[in-house]
Every structure is written in structure tokens, then in C-alpha cells.
C-alpha positions in Angstrom: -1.1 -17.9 19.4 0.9 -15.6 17.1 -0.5 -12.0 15.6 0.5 -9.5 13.5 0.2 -6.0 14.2 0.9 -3.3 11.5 0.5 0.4 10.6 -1.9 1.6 7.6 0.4 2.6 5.7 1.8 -1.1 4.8 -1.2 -1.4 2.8 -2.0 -4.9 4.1 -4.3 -6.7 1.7 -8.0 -6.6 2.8 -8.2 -10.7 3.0 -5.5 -10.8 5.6 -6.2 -7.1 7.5 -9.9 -9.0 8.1 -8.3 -12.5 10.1 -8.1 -12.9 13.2 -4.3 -12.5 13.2 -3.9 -9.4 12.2 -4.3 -6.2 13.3 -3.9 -2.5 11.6 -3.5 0.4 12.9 -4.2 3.8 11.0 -1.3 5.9 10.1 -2.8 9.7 10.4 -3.6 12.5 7.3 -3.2 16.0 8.5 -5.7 18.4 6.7 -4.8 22.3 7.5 -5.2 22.3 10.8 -7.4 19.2 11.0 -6.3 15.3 12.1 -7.8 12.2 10.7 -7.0 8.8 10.6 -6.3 7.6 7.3 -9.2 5.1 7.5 -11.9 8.3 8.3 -11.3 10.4 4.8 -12.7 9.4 1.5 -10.2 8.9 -1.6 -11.6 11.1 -4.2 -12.0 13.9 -1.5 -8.7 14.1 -0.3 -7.8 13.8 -4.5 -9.9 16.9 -5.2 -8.4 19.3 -2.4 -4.8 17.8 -3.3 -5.5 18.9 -6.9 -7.1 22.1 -6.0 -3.7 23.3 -3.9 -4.4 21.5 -0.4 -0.7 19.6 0.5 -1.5 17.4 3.0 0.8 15.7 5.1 1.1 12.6 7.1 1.7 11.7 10.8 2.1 8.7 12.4 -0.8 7.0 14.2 -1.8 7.8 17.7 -0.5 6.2 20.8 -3.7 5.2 22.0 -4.0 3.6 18.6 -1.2 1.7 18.8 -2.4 0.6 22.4 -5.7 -0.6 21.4 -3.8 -2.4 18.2 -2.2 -4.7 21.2 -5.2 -5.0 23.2 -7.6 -6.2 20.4 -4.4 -9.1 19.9 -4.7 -9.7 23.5 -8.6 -10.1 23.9 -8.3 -13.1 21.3 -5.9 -14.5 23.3 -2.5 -13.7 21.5 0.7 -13.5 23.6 3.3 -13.5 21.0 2.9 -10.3 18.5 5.0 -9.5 15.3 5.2 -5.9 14.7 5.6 -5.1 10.9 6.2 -1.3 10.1 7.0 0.6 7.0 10.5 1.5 6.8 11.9 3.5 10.1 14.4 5.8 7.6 10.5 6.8 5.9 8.5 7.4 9.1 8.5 7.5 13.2 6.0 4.5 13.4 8.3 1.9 14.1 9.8 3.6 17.2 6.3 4.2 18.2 5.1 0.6 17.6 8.8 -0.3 19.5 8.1 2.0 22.7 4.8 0.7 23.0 5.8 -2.5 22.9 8.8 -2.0 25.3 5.6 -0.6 27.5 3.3 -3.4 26.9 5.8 -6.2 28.4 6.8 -4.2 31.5 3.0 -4.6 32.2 2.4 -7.8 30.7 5.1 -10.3 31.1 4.1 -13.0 29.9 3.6 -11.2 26.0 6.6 -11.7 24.1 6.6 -9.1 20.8 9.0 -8.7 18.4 9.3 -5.9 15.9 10.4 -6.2 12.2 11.4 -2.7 9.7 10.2 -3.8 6.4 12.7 -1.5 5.4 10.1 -0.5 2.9 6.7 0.7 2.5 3.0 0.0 1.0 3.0 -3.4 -0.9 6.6 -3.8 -0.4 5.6 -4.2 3.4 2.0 -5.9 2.5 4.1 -8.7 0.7 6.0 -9.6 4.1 3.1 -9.8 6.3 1.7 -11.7 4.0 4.4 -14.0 4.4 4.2 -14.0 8.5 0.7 -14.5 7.7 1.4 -17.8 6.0 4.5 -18.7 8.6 1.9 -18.4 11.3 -0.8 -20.4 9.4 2.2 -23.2 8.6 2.6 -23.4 12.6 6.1 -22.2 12.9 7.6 -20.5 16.0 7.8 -16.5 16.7 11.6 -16.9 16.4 11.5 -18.9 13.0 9.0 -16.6 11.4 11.2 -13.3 12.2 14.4 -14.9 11.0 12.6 -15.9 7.9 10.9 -12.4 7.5 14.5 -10.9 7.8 16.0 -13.0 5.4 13.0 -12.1 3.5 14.0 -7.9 3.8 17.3 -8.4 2.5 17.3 -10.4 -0.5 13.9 -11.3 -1.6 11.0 -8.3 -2.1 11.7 -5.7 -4.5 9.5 -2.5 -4.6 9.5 0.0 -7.8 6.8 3.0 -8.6 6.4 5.5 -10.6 4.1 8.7 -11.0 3.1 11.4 -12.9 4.1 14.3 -11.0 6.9 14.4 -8.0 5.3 17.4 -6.7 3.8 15.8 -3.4 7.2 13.6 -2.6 8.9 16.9 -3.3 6.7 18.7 -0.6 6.8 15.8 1.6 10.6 15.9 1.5 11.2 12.9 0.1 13.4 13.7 -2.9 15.7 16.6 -3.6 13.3 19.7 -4.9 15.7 20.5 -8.1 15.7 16.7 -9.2 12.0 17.2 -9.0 11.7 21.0 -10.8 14.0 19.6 -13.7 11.9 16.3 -14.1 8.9 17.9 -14.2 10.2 20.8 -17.0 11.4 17.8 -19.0 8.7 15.5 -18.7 10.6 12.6 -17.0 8.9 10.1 -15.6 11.1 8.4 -12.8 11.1 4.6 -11.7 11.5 4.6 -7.6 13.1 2.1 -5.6 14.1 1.3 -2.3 17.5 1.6 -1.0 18.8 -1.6 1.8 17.3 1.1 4.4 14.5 2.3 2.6 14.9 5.1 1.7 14.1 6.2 -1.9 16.6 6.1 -5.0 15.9 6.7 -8.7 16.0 3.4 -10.4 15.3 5.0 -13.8 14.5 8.1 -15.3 12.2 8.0 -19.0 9.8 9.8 -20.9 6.2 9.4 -20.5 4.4 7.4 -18.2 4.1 4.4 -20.7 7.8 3.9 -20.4 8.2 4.1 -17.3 5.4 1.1 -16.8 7.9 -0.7 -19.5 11.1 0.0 -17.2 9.5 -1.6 -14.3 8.4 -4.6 -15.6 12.1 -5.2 -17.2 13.5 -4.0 -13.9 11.3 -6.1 -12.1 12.3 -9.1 -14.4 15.8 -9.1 -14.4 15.1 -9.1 -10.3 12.9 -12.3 -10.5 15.7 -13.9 -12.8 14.4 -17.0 -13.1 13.2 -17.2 -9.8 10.1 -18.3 -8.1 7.5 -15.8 -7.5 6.0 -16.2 -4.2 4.0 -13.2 -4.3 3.6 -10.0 -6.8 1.3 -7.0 -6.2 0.6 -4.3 -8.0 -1.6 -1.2 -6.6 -2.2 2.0 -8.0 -3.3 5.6 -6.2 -6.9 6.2 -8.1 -9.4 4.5 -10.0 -9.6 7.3 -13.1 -9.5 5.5 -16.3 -6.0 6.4 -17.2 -4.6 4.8 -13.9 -6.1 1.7 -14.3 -5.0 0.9 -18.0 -1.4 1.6 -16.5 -1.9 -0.7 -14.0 -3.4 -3.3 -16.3 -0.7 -2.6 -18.6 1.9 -3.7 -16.1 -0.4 -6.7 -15.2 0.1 -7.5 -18.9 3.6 -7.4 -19.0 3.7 -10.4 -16.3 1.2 -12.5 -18.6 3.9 -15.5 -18.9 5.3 -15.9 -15.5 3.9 -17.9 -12.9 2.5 -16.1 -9.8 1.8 -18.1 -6.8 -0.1 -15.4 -5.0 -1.2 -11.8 -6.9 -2.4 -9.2 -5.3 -3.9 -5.8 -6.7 -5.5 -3.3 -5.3 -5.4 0.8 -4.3 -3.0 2.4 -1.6 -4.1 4.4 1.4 -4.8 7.8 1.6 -1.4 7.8 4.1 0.2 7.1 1.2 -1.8 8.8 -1.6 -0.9 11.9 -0.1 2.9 11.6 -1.2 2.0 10.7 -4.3 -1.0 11.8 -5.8 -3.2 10.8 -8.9 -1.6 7.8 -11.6 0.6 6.7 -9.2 1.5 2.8 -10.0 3.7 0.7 -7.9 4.7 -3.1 -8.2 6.1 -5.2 -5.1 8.0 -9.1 -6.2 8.6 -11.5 -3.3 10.8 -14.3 -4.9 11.6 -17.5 -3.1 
């Protein structure tokens, strides 16, 4: 048997997380001086203190975490493991998931685990373990599936976002503080992407948040180009009234074109904490 084992911060839809293939482990929110796992703190809570001056910050998950991800795999008889990990160039989970792994088989020969960078993150990531999912379920081989998946990396999922504020990427790090101070004087509303590594570049810059939802669905069109669509998700980071009409306004924009599989749905709080209220992201997976 073949399973899947994955960090939080993928964002794995809840359908797949649940089957027996799959396991996830949480991706850790650090609080002040406080730890949690991203699973053990509430949205709106970690919202409120975020809006009310708390910058949070991530960690990756714990190494007994990641050990009990490859045991519960184990119990249910699974000796061939995919790991799938948000990008490597974004976070140190993937070389935890890969020295774990390197640990596991010196102690377990006969487990044979092979680990895949998504080379991007959230529902970018969800969208290819959704596709090992169905690679497993179709009954192909663990080599097959990982040659597919990277095949899948390179040319064929596409991840854009945008956001109402850059402040919490900008205190994560994650984009260059005077891009973000001018863009925020301005009222610029960027479109992210993901670079080949995964890494974040600015895919477009416009005014308002309206806009921007606009700019992603053309962006996101002229990637599908006639193509296929295997998969398409879009999530958001809250459930206030304002977020969800931009998400269903980006639904909209997709009315015409045949989706074999959608997915929406909410990101982590791993992930919420780089980005914040109104955040609204869209992942493609063409064939």
C-alpha cells in the first residue's frame, strides 16, 4: 500500500486529510513565548490578537510529529510513503520530513519513502496531493506517481493570491519591507505568484482589492489556455462578509469553464498568520 504524508500548511482538503492514505502533520504557530500546533488555536482568536498588534510567527512541526505522521502510515500497513511538503525555498519542513525519513529506513528497511517539494504552498500543494491521491486510487506504482507529480510541479499547477495588507509577509520576511511600505501608502493591491522554486514574485500590482480578484482570474486564464482543468481551488483566510464575496467573486469569474474537481475552502492558521484577514488565493491544475 501507498500513503501520503504532508505538513499543515499544504492545506490538504478535509475529504482526502480524513482517508486512510493520508496523513498530516501540523506545522506549528508561535504565540509570544507560547507554541501550538496549528490544529490547537482557533481562527478568529489568532485574527483578533493579529489585529490587535500580536505578529505571530510560524515554525515547523515537531519531530516527534513528523515520527508519529510515519507510524500512524505504518500501523495500517503502508510501506511505501510519498512525502509532499510546501516549498523547501518557504520553510525547513521538507528537510525535516527528509531527515526523518532518511531515519525511518535505517530502522525499517523494508519502507521505501520518497519525498516531493511542491515547490509551492497551501492549495498550490493541496492540488498535487490531490493528484497522488488519485494516482494511488488508479493503482499506479510509487515510482510512476512521483514522476507524474514532478511533471505535475513544473508545468501544470499555478498558484496566485492577493491580500489586503502585506504587513504580516513583510514581518514574516517574505517580501522586501519598502515594496511593502510603498504599496500600502498607495493603496496597491498585489497579485502573488510563485517563482520555479517557490519563492514569491509579484505577478501584478492594481488598485483595490476588486481588481486584483479581476487580475487573477485573467492571469489565471491565459495559464489554463485552453486547457483541461483537472483541479481549481480557491480558499480564502476568514469567513467576514467582505472575504467571502471576493472569493465568490473569483468563483464567478470561472462560471464558463469546465472544472473537473473544485475545491474551496479556508487556509490554516500556519498560513493565516503570513497573511491575515481578506486574504484570497486560487490554485489551477491543468492536464
Amino acid at each position: 500500500m501507498i500513503g501520503i504524508l504532508c505538513d499543515s500548511a499544504t492545506d490538504v482538503p478535509d475529504g482526502i486529510a480524513k482517508s486512510g492514505h493520508v496523513e498530516v502533520v501540523p506545522v506549528r504557530v508561535v504565540i509570544d513565548s507560547q507554541t501550538f500546533r496549528d490544529n490547537e488555536i482557533k481562527r478568529e482568536e489568532l485574527l483578533r490578537l493579529m489585529e490587535n498588534g500580536t505578529i505571530p510567527k510560524t515554525s515547523i512541526p515537531a519531530y516527534s510529529d513528523v515520527e508519529k505522521g510515519f507510524f500512524r502510515l505504518m500501523s495500517k500497513g503502508i510501506n511505501e510513503i510519498i512525502c509532499i511538503n510546501i516549498a523547501g525555498s518557504q520553510s525547513g519542513t521538507l528537510n525535516l520530513f527528509r531527515m526523518t525519513a532518511e531515519s525511518f529506513q535505517k530502522t525499517f528497511s523494508h519502507l521505501k519513502i520518497k519525498i516531493v517539494d511542491s515547490r509551492s504552498v497551501s492549495i498550490g500543494s493541496a492540488l498535487l496531493i490531490f493528484k497522488a491521491f488519485k494516482l494511488i486510487e488508479s493503482g499506479n506504482n510509487i515510482d510512476k506517481i512521483v514522476s507524474t507529480l514532478k511533471e505535475y510541479v513544473e508545468k501544470k499547477i499555478k498558484v496566485l493570491f492577493t491580500l489586503p495588507t502585506l504587513k504580516f509577509l513583510k514581518a514574516g520576511g517574505r517580501i522586501g519591507k519598502i515594496s511593502a511600505t510603498i504599496a500600502e501608502l498607495l493603496n496597491i493591491k498585489p497579485v502573488i505568484g510563485l517563482e520555479k522554486d517557490g519563492t514569491f514574485y509579484s505577478a501584478a500590482k492594481v488598485r483595490g482589492m476588486n481588481r486584483a480578484i479581476k487580475k487573477m482570474a485573467e492571469l489565471t486564464q491565459e495559464f489554463i489556455n485552453e486547457r483541461d482543468v483537472e483541479a481549481l481551488a480557491i480558499y480564502r483566510s476568514s469567513d467576514d462578509e467582505g472575504t467571502l464575496n471576493l472569493a465568490k467573486m473569483l468563483l464567478h469569474e470561472f462560471k464558463n469553464v469546465k472544472i473537473e474537481k473544485l475545491f474551496t475552502g479556508i487556509i490554516s492558521p500556519a498560513l493565516l498568520v503570513h497573511g491575515g484577514r481578506g486574504l484570497v488565493g486560487i490554485s489551477t491544475m491543468v492536464r
